[in-house]
N, C-alpha and C positions, 0 to 999 in steps of 0.2 A: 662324345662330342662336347659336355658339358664341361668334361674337366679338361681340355681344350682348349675349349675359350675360357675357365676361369686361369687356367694358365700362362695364358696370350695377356690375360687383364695383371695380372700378381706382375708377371715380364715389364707390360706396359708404366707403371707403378715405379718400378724399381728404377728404372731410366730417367725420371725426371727428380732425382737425390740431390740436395744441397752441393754443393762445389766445396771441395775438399784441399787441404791443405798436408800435403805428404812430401818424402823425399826418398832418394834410395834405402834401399837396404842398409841400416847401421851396422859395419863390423862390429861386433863382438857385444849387442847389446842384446840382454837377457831376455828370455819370453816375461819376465818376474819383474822388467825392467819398466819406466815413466819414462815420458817425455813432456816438456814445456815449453808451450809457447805463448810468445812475448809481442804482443801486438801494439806496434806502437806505442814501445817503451812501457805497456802500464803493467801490474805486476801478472805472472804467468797463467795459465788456463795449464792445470796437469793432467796429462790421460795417460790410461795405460797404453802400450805398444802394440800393435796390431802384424799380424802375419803378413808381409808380404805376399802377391798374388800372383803368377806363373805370367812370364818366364823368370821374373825375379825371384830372390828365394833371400830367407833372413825376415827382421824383424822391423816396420818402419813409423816412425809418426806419423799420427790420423788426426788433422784436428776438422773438425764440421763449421765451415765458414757462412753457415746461412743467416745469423743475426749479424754478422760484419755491417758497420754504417755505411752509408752511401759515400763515396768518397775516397780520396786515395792514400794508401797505407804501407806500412812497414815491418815486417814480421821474420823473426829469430825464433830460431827452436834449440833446445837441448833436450838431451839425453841423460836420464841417471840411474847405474844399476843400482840393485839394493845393494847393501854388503854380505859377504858370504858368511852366515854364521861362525865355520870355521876358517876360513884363512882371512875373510876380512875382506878389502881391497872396496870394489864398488863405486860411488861416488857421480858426482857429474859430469859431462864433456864438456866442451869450450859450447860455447854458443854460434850455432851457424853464422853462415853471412848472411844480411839480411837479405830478404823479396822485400821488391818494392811493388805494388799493383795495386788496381784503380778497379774500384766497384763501381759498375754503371747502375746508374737509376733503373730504378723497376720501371714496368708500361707506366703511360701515360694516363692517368684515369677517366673514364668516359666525360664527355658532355653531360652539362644541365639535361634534364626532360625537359623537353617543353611543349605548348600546346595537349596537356592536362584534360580530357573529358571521359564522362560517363555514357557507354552505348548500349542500345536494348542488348 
């Protein structure tokens, strides 16, 4: 029963994950392969490419949007494989078209305390 509920808690945990920033499956982009992205215009954030997750299949950009400012934004990704030791080739894609989307303010933060005292 214990490992149960600590299973239910690890589950619980995992559902409330920063809001991500993906797209389909890239043709032909490498497991070995980078992606960048370009968050309003400033210079790129690079990460490796992450597995696609069933029913899709392939390889996709993963970026983790949880320090995004409050406010609304515009964000471009590319792709670049490595080049192939031997025949070469590799390189960047074009840059997507951009997302445009709007980060809502976090909660509102509580009221003052007030009325302050010390009881037996």
């Amino acid at each position: 029963m214990r490992w149960f509920a600590l299973g239910l808690l690890l589950l619980a945990s995992l559902t409330r994950a920063a809001p991500f920033l993906t797209a389909d499956p890239v043709p032909n982009l490498a497991v070995n392969g980078n992606c960048t992205m370009f968050l309003d215009a400033v210079p790129g954030v690079t990460t490796p490419v992450a597995l696609a997750t069933a029913p899709a299949v392939g390889n996709v950009p993963l970026f983790d949007m949880a320090t995004t400012a409050v406010g609304a934004h515009s964000a471009t990704v590319l792709c670049t494989n490595i080049p192939d030791p031997l025949w070469g080739g590799g390189g960047p894609s074009p840059k997507s078209l951009p997302l445009a989307f709007q980060r809502p303010a976090s909660s509102v933060p509580p009221s003052t305390p007030t009325g302050l005292r010390l009881i037996p």
